[in-house]
C-alpha positions as CSV (number, residue, x, y, z in Angstrom):
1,X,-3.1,9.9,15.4
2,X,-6.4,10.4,13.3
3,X,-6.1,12.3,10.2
4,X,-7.1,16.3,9.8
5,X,-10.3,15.4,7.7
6,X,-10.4,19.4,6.1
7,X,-7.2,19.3,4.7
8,X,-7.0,16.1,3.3
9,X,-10.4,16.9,1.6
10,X,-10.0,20.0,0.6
11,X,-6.1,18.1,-1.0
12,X,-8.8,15.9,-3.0
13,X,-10.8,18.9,-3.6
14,X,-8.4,20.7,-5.6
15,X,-6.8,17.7,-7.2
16,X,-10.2,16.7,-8.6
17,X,-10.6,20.0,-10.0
18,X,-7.9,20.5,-11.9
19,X,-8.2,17.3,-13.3
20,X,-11.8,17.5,-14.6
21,X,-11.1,20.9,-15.9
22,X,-7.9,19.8,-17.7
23,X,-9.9,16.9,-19.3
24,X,-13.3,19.2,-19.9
25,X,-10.3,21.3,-21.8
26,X,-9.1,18.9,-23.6
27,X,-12.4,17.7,-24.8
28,X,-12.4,21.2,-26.2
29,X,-15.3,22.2,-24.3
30,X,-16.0,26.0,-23.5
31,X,-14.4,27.4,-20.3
32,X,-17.3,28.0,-18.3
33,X,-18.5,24.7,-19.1
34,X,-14.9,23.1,-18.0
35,X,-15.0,25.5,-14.6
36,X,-18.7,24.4,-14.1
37,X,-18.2,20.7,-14.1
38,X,-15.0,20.8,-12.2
39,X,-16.7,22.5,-9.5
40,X,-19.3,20.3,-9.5
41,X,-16.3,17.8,-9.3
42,X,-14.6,19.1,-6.5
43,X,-17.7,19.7,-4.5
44,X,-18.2,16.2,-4.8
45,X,-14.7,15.3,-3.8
46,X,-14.7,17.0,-1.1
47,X,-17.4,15.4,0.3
48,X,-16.3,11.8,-0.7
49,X,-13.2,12.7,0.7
50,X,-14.4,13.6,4.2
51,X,-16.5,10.6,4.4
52,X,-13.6,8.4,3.9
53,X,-11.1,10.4,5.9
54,X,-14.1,9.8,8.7
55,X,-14.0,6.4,8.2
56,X,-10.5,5.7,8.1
57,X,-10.2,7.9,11.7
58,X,-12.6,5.1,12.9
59,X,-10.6,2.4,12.4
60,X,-7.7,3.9,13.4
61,X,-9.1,5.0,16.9
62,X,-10.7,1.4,17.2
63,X,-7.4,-0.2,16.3
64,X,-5.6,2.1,19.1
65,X,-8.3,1.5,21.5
66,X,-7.4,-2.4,21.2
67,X,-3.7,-1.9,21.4
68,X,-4.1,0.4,24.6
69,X,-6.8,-2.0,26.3
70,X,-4.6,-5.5,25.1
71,X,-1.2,-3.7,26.8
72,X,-3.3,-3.2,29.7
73,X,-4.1,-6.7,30.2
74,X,-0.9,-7.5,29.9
75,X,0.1,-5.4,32.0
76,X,-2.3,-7.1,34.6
77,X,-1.6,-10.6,34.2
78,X,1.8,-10.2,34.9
79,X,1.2,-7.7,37.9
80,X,-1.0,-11.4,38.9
81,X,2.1,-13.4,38.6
């Protein structure tokens, strides 16, 4: 079953927030410097996150499109027999 691409993006989203804040804040930067680039961060995320959700929903269709279609031949080679 593919993946829900929104929340597993918006999962990287958030993650990649807090982490860039908590290292902008440990840098000792200002806080609206910290919010800033982890926004910037998690925008960024979010869209790497989609793409690969997207891309690993491709594959997983194509490799159940093969299973379905090789159990059908099966199927009809030994319907043949």
């Amino acid at each position: 079953m593919p993946l829900h691409i929104k929340s597993v993006a918006v999962n990287i989203a958030v993650t990649c927030f807090f982490c860039v804040s908590m290292i902008g804040w440990i840098s000792g930067l200002t806080p609206f410097t910290c919010c800033k680039r982890a926004l910037v961060g998690a925008v960024l995320a979010y869209i790497a996150g989609a793409w690969a959700v997207r891309g690993v929903n491709a594959i997983l269709v194509s490799a159940m499109v093969t299973n379905e279609m090789n159990e059908q031949e099966e199927e009809n080679s030994d319907d043949r027999d």
